[in-house]
C-alpha positions in Angstrom: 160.8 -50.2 184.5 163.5 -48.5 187.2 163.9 -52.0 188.8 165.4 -53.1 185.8 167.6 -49.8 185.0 168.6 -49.5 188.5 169.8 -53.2 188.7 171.4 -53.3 185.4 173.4 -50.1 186.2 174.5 -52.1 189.7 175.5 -54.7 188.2 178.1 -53.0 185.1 179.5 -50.6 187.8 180.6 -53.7 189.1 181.9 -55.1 185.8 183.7 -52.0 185.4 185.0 -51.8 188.9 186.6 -55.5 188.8 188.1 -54.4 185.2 189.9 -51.5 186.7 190.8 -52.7 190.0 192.8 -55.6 188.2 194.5 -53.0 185.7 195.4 -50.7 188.1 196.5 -53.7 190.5 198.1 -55.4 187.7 200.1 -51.7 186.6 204.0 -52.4 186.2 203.6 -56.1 187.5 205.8 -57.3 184.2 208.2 -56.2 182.4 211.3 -57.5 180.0 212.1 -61.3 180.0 210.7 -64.4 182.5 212.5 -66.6 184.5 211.3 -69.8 186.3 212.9 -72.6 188.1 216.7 -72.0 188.7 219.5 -72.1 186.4 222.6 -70.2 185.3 224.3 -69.6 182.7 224.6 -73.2 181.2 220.6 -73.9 181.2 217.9 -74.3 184.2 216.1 -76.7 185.8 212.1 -77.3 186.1 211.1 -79.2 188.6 207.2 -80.9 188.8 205.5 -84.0 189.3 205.6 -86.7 188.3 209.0 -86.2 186.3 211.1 -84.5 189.3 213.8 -82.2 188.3 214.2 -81.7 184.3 217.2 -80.0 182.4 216.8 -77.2 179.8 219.6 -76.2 178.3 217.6 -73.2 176.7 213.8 -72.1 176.1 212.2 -74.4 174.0 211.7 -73.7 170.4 210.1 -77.0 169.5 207.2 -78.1 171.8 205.5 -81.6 171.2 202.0 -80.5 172.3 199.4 -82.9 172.8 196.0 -81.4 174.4 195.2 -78.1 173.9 195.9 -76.0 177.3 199.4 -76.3 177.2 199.1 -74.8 173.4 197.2 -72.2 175.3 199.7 -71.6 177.5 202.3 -71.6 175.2 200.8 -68.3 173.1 199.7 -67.1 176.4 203.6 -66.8 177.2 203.9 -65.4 174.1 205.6 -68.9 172.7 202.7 -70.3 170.3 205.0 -71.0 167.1 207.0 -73.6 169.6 204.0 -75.3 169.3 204.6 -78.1 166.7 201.8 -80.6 166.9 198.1 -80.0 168.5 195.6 -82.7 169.7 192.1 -82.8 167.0 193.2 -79.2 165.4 190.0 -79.4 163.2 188.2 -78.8 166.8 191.3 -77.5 168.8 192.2 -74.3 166.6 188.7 -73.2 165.2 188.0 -73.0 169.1 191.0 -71.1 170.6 190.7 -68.8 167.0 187.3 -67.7 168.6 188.6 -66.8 171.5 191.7 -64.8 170.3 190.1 -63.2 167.5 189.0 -60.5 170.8 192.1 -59.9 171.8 194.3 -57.9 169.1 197.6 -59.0 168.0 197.1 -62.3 169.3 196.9 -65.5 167.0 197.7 -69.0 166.4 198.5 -71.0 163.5 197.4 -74.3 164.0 196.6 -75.3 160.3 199.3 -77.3 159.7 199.7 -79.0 162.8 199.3 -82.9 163.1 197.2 -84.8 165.8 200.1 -86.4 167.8 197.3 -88.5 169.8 195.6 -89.5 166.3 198.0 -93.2 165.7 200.3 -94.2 169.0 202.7 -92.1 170.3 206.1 -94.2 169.7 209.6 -93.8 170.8 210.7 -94.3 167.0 208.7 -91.4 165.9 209.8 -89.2 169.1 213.3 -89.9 168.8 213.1 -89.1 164.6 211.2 -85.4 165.5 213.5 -84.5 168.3 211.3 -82.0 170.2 212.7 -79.7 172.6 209.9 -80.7 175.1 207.1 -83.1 175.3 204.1 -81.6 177.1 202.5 -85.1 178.1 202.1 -86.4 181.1 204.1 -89.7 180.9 201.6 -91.5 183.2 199.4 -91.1 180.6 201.3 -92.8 177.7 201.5 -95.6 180.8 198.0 -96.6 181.3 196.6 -95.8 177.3 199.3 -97.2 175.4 200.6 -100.7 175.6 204.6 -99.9 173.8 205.8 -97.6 176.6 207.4 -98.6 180.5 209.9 -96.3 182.6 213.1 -97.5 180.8 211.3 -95.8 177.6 209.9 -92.8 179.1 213.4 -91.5 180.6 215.4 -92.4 177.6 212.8 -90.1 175.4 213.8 -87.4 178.4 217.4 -87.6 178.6 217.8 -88.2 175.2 215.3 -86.0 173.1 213.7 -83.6 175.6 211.8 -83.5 178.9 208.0 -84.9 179.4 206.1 -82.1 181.2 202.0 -82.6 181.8 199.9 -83.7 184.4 197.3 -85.5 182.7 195.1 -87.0 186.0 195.0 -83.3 187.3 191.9 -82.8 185.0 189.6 -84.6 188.0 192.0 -85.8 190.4 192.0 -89.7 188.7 194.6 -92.4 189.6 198.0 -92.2 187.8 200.0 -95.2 186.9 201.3 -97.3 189.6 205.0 -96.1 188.9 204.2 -92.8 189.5 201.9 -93.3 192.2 204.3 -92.7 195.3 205.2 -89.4 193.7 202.3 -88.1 192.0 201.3 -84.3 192.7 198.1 -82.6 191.4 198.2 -79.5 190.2 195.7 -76.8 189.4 195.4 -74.9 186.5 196.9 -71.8 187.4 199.5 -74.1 188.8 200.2 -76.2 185.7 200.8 -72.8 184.0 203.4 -71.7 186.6 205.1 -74.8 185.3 204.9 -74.3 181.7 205.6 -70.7 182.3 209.1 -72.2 184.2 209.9 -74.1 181.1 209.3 -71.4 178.9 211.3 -68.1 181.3 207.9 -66.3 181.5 207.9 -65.8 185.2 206.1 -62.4 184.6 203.6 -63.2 182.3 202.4 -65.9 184.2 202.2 -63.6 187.4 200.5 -61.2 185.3 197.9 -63.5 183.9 197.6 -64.6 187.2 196.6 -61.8 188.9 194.2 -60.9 186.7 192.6 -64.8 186.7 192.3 -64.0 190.1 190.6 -60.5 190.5 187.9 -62.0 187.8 187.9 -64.8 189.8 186.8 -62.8 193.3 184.9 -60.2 191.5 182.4 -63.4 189.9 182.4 -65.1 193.4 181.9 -62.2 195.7 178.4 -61.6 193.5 176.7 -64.8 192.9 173.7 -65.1 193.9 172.5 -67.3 197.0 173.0 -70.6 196.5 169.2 -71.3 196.6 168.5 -69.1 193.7 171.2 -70.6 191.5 169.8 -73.1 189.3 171.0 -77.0 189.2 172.5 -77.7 186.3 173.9 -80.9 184.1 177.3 -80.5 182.9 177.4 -83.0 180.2 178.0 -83.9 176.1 174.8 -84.9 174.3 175.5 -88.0 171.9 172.3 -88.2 169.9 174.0 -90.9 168.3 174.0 -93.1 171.1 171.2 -91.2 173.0 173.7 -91.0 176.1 174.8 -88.0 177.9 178.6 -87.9 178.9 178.6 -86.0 182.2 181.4 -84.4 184.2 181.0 -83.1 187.8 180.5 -79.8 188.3 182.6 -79.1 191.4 184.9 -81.6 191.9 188.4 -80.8 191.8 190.5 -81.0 189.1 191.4 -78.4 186.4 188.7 -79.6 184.2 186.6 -78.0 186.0 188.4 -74.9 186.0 185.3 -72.5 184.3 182.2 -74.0 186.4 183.7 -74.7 189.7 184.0 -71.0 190.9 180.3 -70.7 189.7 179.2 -72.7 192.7 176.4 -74.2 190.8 173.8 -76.6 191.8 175.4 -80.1 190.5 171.9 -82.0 189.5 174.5 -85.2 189.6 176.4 -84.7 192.6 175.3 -87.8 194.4 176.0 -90.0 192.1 179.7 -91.6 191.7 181.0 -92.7 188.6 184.4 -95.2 188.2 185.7 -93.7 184.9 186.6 -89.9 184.1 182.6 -89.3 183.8 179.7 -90.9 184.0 177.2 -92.2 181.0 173.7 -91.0 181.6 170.7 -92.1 179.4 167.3 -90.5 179.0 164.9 -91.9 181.8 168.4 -91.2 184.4 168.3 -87.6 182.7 164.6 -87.1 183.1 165.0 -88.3 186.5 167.3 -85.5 187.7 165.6 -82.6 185.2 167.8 -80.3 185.7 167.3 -76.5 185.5 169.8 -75.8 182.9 171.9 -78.5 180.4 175.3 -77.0 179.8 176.7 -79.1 176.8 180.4 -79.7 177.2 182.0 -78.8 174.2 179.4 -77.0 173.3 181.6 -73.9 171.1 183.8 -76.5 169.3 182.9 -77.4 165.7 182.8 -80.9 167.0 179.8 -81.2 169.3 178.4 -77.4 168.6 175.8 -76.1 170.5 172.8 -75.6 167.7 173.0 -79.6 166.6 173.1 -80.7 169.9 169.7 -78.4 170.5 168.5 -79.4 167.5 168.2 -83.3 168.3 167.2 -82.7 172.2 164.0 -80.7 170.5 163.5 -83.6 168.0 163.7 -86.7 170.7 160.5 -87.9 172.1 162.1 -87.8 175.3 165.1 -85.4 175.6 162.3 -82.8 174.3 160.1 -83.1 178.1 163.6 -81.6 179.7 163.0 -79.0 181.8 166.2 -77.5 180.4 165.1 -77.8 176.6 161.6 -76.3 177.6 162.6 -73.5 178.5 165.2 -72.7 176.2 168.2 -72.9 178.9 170.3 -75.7 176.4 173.4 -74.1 177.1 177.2 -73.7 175.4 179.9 -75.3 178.0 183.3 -74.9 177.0 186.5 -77.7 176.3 187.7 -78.9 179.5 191.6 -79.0 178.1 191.4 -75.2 178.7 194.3 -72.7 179.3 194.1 -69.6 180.8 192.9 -67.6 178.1 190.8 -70.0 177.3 189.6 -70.2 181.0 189.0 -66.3 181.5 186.4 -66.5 178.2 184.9 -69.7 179.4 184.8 -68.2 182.5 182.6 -65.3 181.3 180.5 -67.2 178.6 179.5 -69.8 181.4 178.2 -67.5 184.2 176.6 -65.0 181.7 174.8 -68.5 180.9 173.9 -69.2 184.4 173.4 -66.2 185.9 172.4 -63.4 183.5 170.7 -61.3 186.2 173.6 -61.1 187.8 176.0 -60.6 185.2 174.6 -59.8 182.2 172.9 -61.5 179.3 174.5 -63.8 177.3 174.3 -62.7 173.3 174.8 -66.5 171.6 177.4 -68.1 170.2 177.6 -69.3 166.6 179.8 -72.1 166.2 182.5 -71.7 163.6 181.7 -68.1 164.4 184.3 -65.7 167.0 183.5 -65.6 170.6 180.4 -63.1 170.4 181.4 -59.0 170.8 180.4 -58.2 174.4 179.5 -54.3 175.5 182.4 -52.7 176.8 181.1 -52.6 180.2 179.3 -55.9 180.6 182.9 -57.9 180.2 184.1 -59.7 183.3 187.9 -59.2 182.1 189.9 -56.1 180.1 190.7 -58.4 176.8 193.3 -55.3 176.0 195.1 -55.8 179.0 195.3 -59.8 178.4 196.3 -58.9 175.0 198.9 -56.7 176.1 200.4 -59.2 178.6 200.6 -61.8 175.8 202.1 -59.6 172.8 204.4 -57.1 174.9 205.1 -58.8 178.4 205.0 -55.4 179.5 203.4 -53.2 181.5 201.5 -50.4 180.2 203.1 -46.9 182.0 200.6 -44.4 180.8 
């Protein structure tokens, strides 16, 4: 009985310590308004890849939004009602609602937002709305969607509003061939310092940042050897079409933004796949039996956790998993993750992996809020997140 006591004291001093360090670190880091790129007094300039150097002639109150981190960064920066469409809100918003409903003052109203991704995105339709800013990659409209070339593309910019995303940065995939001379990938933290630019929130994002990173280094710094970590399956259960969609756990790519400083055990890194992820049936999955099955989209309403378990018990062969056995059917989170997003899935996925380590992971209940975790068992301080996103202030006490 000490063993236990004595380890699970160890292991919240250090929860506690990474908390405070990063508060105390992250003490009078921001304060009043944000600036980003360079401008004056007439506007600003943003520069990224692939679009090179865009015009703002003030912070966008409009945003076109299409997947859901750069919604996430928007109320991050404390800009959510720009937001003015949302890719699959019926899973989008129930999903980033779990997450905020821990951290007061913060929410997002997403009920009324349309899927701009749900028909084709058009020029017509782009140049009617008249967004301030398009948060889509444009290589993307160029190799899903047959109406669009370059000519289009800039006249949406210079006429209507910037394009600012970096679709392929997700797992490093090839961009169209127009952009690929001048093609940049960014990481997540990196993407946000670009929406951040767009939006003046140079001290927010700095903010956020620091404390991404102390969680970051607190979580690395006391994994546990790599040969007691289990190996894992990072993939989407389609009972359906009894195939399992599955995503690297390590590559790069922001995508993998909440496993990859995990260092887990990839069951599947050997194998190569040519799209975005690989299809995987039952024998191939039997085959690489894997310790633990972290379902990707696990906490959305759209592939949640208990139906997914449900149908890997019921199946003749999903049920011999090693993973379903013993109970170790795990919650991943959405890959189109911002950074508050990331700091939860961050927590949720090595609580999953590691409990031992860093404390046991209570459930999640889809359609339910992100579960209530003891004080001093949390791998981030959700009140200073919270007060980063409603005051963009420092707290001085």
């Amino acid at each position: 009985m000490n063993g236990p006591r004595q380890f699970d004291r160890t292991r919240r001093e250090f929860v506690g310590a990474g908390i405070a360090a990063g508060t105390a670190a992250l003490a009078g880091c921001i304060s009043g308004d944000g600036t980003g790129g360079s401008g004056d007094e007439d506007g600003y300039t943003v520069t990224m890849a692939p679009m090179g150097e865009m015009e703002f002639d003030s912070v966008p109150e409009d945003a076109f939004v299409t997947f859901t981190q750069y919604a996430d960064m928007a109320v991050a920066l404390g800009h959510g009602d720009a937001v003015s469409t949302l890719f699959s809100p019926a899973m989008s918003g129930p999903t980033m609602d779990a997450f905020y409903e821990r951290l007061e003052g913060v929410s997002f109203d997403w009920e009324d937002l349309e899927n701009p991704l749900a028909e084709p995105v058009t020029r017509e339709g782009l140049l009617e709305a008249e967004h301030d800013v398009h948060f889509l990659d444009p290589s993307y409209l160029l190799t899903t969607q047959d109406d669009w070339d370059e000519s289009r593309i800039e006249t949406i910019a210079e006429t209507v509003g910037p394009w600012v995303g970096s679709y392929h940065s997700g797992v490093h995939s090839e961009p169209a061939e127009a952009y690929a001379d001048s093609y940049e990938y960014y990481t997540l933290w990196e993407l946000f310092e670009k929406v951040a630019a767009v939006f003046q929130e140079r001290e927010r994002y700095e903010a956020l940042a620091a404390l991404a990173e102390e969680t970051r280094s607190q979580i690395e710094s006391n994994l546990p050897p790599e040969s007691e970590r289990p190996t894992v399956a990072r993939a989407t259960y389609d009972p359906n079409n009894d195939v399992f969609y599955a995503h690297h756990l390590n590559a790069d790519g922001f995508w993998q933004a909440e496993i990859r400083p995990l260092g887990a055990r990839d069951v599947f890194a050997d194998r190569e796949w040519s799209a975005d992820w690989g299809t995987i049936d039952y024998e191939t999955m039997l085959e690489a039996d894997p310790d633990v099955l972290l379902h990707l989209w696990g906490i959305t309403p759209q592939y949640p956790i208990d139906e997914a378990r449900a149908a890997l018990e019921d199946h003749d062969a999903a049920s011999r998993l090693r993973a379903v056995r013993n109970d170790r059917v795990v919650a991943g989170g959405m890959r189109y993750q911002g950074p508050i997003m990331n700091l939860f899935q961050l927590e949720m996925t090595v609580k999953q992996l590691y409990p031992e380590q860093f404390g046991e992971w209570p459930g999640f209940e889809p359609g339910e809020a992100y579960p209530e975790i003891p004080a001093d068992e949390r791998l981030f301080d959700r009140d200073r997140v919270a007060e980063i996103v409603t005051e963009g202030a420092a707290n001085d006490d």
